[in-house]
N, C-alpha and C positions, 0 to 999 in steps of 0.2 A: 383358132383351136387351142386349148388349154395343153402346158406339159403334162402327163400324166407325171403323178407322185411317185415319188420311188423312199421306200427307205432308206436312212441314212445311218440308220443307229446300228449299232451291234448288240449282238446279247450273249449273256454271261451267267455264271453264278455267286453267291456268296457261301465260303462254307459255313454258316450262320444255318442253314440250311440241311444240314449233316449231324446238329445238335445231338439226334439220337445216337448215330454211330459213334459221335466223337465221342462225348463223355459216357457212353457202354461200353469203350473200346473197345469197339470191335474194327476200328478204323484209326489210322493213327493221322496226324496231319497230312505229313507226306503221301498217304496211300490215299487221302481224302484229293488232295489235288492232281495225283495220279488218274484218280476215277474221273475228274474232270474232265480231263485230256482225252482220255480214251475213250468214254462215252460218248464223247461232242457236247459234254453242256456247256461250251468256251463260245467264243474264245475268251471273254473276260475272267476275271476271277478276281473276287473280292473275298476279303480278310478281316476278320474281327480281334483287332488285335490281343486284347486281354483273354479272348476266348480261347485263340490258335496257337497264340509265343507265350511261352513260358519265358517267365519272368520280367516281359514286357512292361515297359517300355525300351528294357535296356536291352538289346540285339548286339549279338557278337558277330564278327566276322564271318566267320562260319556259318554260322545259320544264315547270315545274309546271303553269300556266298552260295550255298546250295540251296536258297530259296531260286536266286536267280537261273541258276542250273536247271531247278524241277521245272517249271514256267517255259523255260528255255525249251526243255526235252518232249515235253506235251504243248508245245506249240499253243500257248496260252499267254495271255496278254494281262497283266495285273492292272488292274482296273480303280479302287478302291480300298483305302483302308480304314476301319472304323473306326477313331479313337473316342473315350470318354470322358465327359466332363460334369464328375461324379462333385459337384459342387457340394451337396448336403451330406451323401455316403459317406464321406475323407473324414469328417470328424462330427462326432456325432453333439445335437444341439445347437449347429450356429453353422451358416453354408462359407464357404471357402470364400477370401474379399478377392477381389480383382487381381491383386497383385499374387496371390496363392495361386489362382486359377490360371493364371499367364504362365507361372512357374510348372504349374501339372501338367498345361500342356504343350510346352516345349518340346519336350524328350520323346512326346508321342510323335507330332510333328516330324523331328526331326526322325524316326524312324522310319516313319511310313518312305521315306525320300533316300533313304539308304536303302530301305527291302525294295524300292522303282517303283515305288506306288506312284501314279500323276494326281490321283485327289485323292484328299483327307475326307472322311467323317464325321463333322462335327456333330454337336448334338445342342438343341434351342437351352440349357441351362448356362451354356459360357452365353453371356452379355453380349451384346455390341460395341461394349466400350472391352471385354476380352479382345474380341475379333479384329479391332480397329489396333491392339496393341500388337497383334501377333500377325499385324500384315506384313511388317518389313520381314519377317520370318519367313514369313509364307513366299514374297515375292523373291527373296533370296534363294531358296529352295527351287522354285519355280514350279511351286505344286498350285493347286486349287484347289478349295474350303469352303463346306459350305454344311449349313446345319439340316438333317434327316425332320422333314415335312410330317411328322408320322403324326396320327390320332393321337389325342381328341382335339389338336388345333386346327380351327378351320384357316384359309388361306388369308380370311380377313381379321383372323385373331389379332390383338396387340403385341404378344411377341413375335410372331410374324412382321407385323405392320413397322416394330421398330427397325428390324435389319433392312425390311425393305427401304428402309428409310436414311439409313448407315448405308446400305449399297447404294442409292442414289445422291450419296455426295460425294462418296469414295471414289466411285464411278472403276472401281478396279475391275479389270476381265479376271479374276483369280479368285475373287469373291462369288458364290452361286447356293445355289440351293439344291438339295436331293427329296423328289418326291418319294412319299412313299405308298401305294395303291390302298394300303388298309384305311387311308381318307377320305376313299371314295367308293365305301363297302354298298351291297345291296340287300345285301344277307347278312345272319351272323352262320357261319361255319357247322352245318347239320351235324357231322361227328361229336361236335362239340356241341350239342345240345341234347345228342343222345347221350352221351355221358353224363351231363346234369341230371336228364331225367332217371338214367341208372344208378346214381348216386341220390335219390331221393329228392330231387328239388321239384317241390311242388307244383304241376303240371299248369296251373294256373295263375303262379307267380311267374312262370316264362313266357303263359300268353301276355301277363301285363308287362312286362319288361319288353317284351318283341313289340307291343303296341306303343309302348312310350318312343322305344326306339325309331319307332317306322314314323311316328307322327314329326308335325313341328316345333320349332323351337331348337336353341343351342346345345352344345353336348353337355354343359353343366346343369343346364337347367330340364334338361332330362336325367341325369342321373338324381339329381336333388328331389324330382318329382317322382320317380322310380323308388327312391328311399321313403317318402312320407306316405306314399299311399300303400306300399308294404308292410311300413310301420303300422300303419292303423289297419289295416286288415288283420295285424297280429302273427303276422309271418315271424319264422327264428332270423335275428339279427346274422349269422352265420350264412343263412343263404341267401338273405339281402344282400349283405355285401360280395358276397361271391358271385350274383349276376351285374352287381354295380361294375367291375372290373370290365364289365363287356365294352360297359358306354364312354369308357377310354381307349379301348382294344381296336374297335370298327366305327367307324362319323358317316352318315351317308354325306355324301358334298357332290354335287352337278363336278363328274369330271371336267369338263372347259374351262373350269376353274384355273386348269393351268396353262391356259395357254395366256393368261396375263404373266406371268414368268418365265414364259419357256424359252426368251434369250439368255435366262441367267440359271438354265438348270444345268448341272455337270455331271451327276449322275443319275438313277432312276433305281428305286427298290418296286422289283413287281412284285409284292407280296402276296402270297395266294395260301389257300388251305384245302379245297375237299373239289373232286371230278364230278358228274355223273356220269352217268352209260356211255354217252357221247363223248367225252373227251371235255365237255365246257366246264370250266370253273363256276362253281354254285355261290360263292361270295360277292366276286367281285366283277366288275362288267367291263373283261376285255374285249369284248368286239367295238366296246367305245372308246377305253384306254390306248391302246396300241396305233391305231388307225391317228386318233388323234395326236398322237407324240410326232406320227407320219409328217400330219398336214404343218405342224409346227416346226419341222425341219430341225427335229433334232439330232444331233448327230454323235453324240456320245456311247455310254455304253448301261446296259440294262441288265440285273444282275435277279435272277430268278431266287425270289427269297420265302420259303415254306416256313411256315409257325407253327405247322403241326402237332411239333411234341408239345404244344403244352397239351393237349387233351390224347396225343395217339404215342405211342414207341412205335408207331410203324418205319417205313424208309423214307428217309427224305430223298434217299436217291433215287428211288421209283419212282415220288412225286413232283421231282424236279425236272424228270424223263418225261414226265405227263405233261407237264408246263411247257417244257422245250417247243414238244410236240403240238401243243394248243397255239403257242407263239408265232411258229411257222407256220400252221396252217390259215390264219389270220393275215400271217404279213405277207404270202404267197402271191397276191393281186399285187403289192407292191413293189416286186424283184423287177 
């Protein structure tokens, strides 16, 4: 007779998540990670550094200090911190060389490990030959680092295929990877498609964009097909490109895709967008995600992550409440 499965992961939030409240403020950090506590969307809690610290990378005592405090007092667990590795952003016309990139992200590094963060956020723009430079960093620390899996790379892309390729000589346990669910969309986000078609975008340039989307073939070569058959149809270049955005936003990919990694995952973005009536998520297919992280015996922490505001100012905090709640009722078989 089989053990039954039991979950092992935890779940959490990122206030990445809070977008609208934060920068309307109508929430200030500390009251953002307050709501965390008290609400139960924890125990994790992840942090977008440039988003939440002012003046980040560089973290005074004090804000360390009563970071730990807040986390402390809400019985929450710091889970993640994101840092950036704005390679082309930093100077405009020519991306940052390896040794610039090593340098930029040191001090983020090294904060996340002063606020008690246990893993970093990298992001696939630092190299593998960055990653490989700033592992005595990392092992010194004793954190974990690993680059956000997000759209429009698939798990067999080549810069994927390179780090998987750098982690298998490195062979470091501190080295991993963060999925991120918008890889494994089914949908594109109804809210957000009602808003294109309220803002005038052609009701028939979204059936062909939704059809390119849904069919076969790579996310480039869907977006690139998505562009020329618009172009020739005579669509305005303005609302071409503002559904091209989709086809890096959301990639369908067979979630199983990750359990060829899932010894080397160390965090998990559930990124989700719109409910229906029922409580299910309309995007993306947690009753396969979740279950599956189960069977994979992952044992890390999963941090609830809403995209909403780009098409809604509604609450992330409501919709994080709705995630929570979608979350548990899914992993209930598995308590």
């Amino acid at each position: 007779m089989s053990t039954p499965l039991k979950q092992k992961f935890k779940l959490g939030t990122t206030l990445f998540s809070f977008t609208n409240e934060f920068w309307s403020r109508e929430a200030t950090f500390e009251l953002l990670v307050q709501k965390v506590g008290e609400l139960g969307l924890g125990p994790g809690l992840e942090v977008i550094g440039f988003q939440s610290i002012r003046g980040f990378p560089n973290v005074s005592d004090d804000f360390a200090a009563r970071f730990r405090d807040l986390v402390a007092q809400y019985q929450l667990e710091p889970t993640s911190l994101a840092i950036n590795a704005d390679v082309w952003a930093r100077r405009g016309g020519a991306p940052l060389s390896t040794d610039e990139t090593v340098a930029y992200l040191d001090p983020q590094i090294r904060a996340a490990a002063k606020l008690g963060f246990p893993v970093v956020r990298s992001q696939l723009a630092a190299t593998p030959d960055v990653v490989e430079r700033l592992l005595p960093l990392v092992e010194k620390l004793g954190l974990r680092m690993g680059p956000e899996l997000h759209a429009p790379w698939t798990i067999d892309a080549p810069v994927i295929t390179a780090y998987r390729e750098l982690y298998a000589r490195l062979r470091s346990p501190l080295l991993g990877f963060i999925p991120d669910f918008g890889s494994c969309a089914k949908a594109w986000p109804a809210p957000y498609l009602r808003q294109l078609r309220e803002a005038g975008i052609p009701p028939a340039l979204l059936d062909l964009a939704m059809e390119i989307w849904n069919g076969e073939g790579d996310t480039q070569w869907k977006r690139d097909e998505f562009a020329r058959r618009a172009a020739a149809a005579k669509y305005e270049p303005a609302s071409i490109s503002r559904l091209g955005v989709l086809f890096s936003m959301l990639i369908k990919q067979d979630p199983r895709v990750w359990m060829e990694i899932m010894p080397q995952v160390i965090h998990v973005h559930c990124k989700f967008y719109d409910f229906d009536a029922e409580g299910n998520e309309t995007t993306v297919p947690y009753d396969q995600l979740l279950p599956l992280f189960v069977e994979g015996g992952y044992s890390g922490y999963m941090s609830s992550e809403w995209e909403g505001h780009m098409y809604s100012r509604g609450s992330g905090i409501e919709a994080v409440q709705k995630h929570h709640a979608l979350s548990k009722r899914i992993l209930a078989r598995y308590n």
